[in-house]
ZASE-294233 format. One line per 4 residues: number of its first residue (from 1); for each residue x, y, z of N, C-alpha, C. Coordinates in nm, 3 decimals. Example, Ala and Ser with C-alpha at 12.3 -4.5 7.8 and 13.67 -1.06 7.14 Angstrom:
// ZASE-294233
1	1.319 -0.569 0.780 1.230 -0.450 0.780 1.320 -0.330 0.780 | 1.285 -0.225 0.708 1.367 -0.106 0.714 1.290 0.003 0.787 $
//
This chain:
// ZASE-294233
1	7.299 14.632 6.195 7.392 14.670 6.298 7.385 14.821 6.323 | 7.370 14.880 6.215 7.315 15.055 6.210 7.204 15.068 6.282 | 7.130 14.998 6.285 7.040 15.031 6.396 7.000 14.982 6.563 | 7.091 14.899 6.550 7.133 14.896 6.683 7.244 15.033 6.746 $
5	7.349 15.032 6.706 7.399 15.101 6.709 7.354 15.261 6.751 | 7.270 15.356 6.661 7.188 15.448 6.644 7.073 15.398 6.811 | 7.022 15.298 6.811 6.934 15.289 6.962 7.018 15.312 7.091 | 7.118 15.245 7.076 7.204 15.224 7.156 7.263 15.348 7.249 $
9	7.306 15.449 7.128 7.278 15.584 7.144 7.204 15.699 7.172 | 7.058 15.645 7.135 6.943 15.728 7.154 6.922 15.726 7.328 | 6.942 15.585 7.375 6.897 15.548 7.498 7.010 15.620 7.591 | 7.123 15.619 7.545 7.283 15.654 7.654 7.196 15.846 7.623 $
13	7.144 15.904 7.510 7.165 16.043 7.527 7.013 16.080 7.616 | 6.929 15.987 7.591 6.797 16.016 7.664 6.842 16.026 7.772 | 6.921 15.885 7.862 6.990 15.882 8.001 7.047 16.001 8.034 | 7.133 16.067 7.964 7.217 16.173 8.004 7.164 16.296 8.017 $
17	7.030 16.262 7.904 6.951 16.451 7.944 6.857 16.459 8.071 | 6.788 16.298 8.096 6.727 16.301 8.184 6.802 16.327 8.323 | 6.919 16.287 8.350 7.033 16.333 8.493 7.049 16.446 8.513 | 7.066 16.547 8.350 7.148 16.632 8.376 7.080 16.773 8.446 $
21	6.990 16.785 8.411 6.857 16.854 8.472 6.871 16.811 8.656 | 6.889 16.767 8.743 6.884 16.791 8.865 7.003 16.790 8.920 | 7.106 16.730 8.850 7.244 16.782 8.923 7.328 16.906 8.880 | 7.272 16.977 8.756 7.282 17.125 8.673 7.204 17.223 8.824 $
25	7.107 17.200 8.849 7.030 17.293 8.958 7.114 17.272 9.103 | 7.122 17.148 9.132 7.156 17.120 9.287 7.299 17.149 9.332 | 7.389 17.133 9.194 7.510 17.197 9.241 7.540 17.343 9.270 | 7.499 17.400 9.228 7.515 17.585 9.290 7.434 17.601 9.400 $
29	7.287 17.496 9.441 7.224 17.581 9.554 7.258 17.482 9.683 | 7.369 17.369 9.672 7.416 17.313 9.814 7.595 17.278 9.794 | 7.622 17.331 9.909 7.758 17.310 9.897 7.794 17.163 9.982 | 7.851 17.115 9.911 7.898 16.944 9.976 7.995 16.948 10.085 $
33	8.064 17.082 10.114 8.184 17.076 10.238 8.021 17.162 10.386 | 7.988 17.186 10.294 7.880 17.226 10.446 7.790 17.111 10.502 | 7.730 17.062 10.419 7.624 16.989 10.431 7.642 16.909 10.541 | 7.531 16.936 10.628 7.516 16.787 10.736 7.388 16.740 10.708 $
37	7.364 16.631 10.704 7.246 16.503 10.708 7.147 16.536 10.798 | 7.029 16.548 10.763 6.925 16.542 10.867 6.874 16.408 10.873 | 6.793 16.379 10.967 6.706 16.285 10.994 6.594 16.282 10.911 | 6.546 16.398 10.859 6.439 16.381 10.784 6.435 16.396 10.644 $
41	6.596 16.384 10.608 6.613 16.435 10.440 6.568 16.328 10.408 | 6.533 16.327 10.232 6.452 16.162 10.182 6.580 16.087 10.144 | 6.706 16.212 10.106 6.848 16.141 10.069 6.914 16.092 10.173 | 6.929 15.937 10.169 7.047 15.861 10.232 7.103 15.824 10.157 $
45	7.266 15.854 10.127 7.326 15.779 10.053 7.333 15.635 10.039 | 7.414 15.618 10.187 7.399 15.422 10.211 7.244 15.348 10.163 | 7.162 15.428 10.200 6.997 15.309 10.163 6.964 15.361 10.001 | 7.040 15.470 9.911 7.015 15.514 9.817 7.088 15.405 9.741 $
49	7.221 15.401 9.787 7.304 15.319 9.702 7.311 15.167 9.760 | 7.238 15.087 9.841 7.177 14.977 9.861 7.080 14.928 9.790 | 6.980 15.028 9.775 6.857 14.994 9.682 6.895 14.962 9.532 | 6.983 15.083 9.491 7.038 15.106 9.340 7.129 14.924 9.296 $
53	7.213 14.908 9.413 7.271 14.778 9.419 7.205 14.643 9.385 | 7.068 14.650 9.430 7.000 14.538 9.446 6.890 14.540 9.274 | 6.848 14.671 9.296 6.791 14.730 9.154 6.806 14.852 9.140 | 6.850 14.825 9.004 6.943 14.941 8.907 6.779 15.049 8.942 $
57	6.806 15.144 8.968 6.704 15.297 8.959 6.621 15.298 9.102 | 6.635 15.217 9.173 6.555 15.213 9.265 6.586 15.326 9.420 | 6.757 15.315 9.425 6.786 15.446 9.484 6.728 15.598 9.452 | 6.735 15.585 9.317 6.700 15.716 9.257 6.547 15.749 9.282 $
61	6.486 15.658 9.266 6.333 15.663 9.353 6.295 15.706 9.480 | 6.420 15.651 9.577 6.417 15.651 9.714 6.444 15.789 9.690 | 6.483 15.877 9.649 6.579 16.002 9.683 6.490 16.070 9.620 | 6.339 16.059 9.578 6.283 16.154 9.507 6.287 16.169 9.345 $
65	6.400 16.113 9.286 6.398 16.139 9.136 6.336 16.040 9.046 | 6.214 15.993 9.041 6.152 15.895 8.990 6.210 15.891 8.831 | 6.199 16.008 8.745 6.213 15.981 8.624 6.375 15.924 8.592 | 6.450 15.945 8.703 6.592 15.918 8.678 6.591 15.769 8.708 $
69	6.526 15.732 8.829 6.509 15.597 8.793 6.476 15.493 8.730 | 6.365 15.527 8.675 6.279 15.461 8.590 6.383 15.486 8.411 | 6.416 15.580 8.423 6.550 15.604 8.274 6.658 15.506 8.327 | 6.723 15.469 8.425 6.792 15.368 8.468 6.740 15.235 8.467 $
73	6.644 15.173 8.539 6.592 15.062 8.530 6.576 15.043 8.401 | 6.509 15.134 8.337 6.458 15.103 8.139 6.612 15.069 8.053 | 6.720 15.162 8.124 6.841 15.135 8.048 6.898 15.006 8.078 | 6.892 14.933 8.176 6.936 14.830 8.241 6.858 14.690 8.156 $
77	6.749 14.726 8.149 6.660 14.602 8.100 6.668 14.607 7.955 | 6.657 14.722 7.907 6.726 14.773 7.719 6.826 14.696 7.695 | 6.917 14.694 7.778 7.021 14.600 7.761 7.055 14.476 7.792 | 6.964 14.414 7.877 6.953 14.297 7.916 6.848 14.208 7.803 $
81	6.783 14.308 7.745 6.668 14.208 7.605 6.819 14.260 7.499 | 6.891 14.297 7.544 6.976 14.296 7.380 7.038 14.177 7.422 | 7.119 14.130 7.520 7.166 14.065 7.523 7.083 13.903 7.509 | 6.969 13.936 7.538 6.862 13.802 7.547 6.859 13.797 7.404 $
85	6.852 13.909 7.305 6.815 13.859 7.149 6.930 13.840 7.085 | 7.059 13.899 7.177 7.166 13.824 7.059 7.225 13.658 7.138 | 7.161 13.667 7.259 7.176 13.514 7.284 7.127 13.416 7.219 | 6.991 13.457 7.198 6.873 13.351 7.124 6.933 13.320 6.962 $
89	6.999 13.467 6.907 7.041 13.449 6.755 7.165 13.354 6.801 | 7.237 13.351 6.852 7.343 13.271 6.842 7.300 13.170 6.881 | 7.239 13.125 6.962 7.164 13.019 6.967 7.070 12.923 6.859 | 7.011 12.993 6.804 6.924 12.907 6.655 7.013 12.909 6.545 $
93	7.108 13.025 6.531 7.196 13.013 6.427 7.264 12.907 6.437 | 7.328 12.858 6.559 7.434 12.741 6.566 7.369 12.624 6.520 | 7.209 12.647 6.572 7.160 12.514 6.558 7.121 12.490 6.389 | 7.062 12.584 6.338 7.049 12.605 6.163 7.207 12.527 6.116 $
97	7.299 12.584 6.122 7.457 12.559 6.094 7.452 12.414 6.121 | 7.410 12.344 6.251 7.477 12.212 6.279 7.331 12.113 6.241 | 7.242 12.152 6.162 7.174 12.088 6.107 7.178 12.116 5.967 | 7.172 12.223 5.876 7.245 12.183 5.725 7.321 12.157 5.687 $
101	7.430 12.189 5.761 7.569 12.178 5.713 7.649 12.056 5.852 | 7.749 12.048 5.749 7.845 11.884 5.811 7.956 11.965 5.951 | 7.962 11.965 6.027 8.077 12.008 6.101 8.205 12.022 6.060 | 8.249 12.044 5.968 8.380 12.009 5.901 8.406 12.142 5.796 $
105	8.257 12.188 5.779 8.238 12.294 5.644 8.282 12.412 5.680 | 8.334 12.522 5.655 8.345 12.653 5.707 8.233 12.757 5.636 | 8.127 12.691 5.727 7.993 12.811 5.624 7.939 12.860 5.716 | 7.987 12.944 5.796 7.928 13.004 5.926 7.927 13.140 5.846 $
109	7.806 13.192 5.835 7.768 13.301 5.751 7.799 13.428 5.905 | 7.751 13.550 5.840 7.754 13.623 5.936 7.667 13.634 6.092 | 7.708 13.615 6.214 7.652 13.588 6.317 7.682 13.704 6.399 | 7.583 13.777 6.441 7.590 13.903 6.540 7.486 13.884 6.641 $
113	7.545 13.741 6.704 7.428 13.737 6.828 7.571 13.747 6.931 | 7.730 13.662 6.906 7.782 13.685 7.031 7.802 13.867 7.037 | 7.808 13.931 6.923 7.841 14.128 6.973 7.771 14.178 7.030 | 7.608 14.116 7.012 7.505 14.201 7.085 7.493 14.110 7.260 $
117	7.557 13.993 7.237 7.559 13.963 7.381 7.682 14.022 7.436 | 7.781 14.052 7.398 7.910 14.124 7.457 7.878 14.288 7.457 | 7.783 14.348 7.403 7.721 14.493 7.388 7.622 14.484 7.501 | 7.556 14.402 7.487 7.393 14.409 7.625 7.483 14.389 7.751 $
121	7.554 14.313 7.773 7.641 14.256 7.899 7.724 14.400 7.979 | 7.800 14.452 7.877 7.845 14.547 7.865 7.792 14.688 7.926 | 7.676 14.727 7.868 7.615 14.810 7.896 7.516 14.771 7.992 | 7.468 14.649 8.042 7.442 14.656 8.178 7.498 14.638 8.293 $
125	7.632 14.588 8.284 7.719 14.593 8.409 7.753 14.787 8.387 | 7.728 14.858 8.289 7.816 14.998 8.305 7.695 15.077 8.365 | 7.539 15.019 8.320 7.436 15.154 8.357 7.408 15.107 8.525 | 7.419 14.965 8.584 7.393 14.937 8.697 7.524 14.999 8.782 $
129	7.667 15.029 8.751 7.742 15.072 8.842 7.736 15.231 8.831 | 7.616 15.254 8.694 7.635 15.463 8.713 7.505 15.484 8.786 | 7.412 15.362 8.794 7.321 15.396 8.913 7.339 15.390 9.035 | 7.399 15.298 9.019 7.497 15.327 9.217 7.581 15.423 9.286 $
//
């Protein structure tokens, strides 16, 4: 569980250093009460945050920041195989359980497939709504 835990973290601080680097620069050299939209900027919000909607990092692509996307998409799917491997453990575990043992027994040893499916679930409904 320590090492889930410890990944879990590695990936949220990789995410956060990789963001923090273009919105650290872009906030002092554009002011948001001036700004008007060109026709030819690569940033659209609406088709930035359409894309991001449909797939997690894919706005961030549209807008020029490939590595921010691709750290999004990777965080999204990081968490979607956690949740696939603590599905599968809860899954063979039940079945181990309801083939040695009688239904009646209380020998359900330790099972950490539903936390890592309530952890993967978790953290991909949270990295798909901070890519949007």
């Amino acid at each position: 569980m320590k090492k889930i835990i410890l990944f879990i973290a590695l990936v949220l601080l990789v995410a956060q250093h990789s963001t923090a680097q273009f919105y650290s620069i872009n906030k002092f050299k554009y002011n948001p009460q001036t700004y008007v939209r060109d026709y030819t900027d690569a940033y659209d919000p609406t088709l930035c945050g359409a894309a991001s909607f449909f797939v997690p990092g894919l706005g961030q692509v549209v807008a020029g920041e490939t590595g921010r996307g691709i750290a999004f998409f990777g965080g999204t799917m990081g968490c979607a195989g956690l949740y696939f491997i603590g599905a599968l453990n809860f899954m063979f575990h039940n079945m181990e359980d309801s083939y040695y043992y009688d239904n009646y027994s209380n020998s359900h040893s330790n099972n950490i497939g539903p936390a890592l499916m309530v952890i993967g679930a978790l953290g991909m409904i949270s990295v798909h709504i901070w890519s949007i």
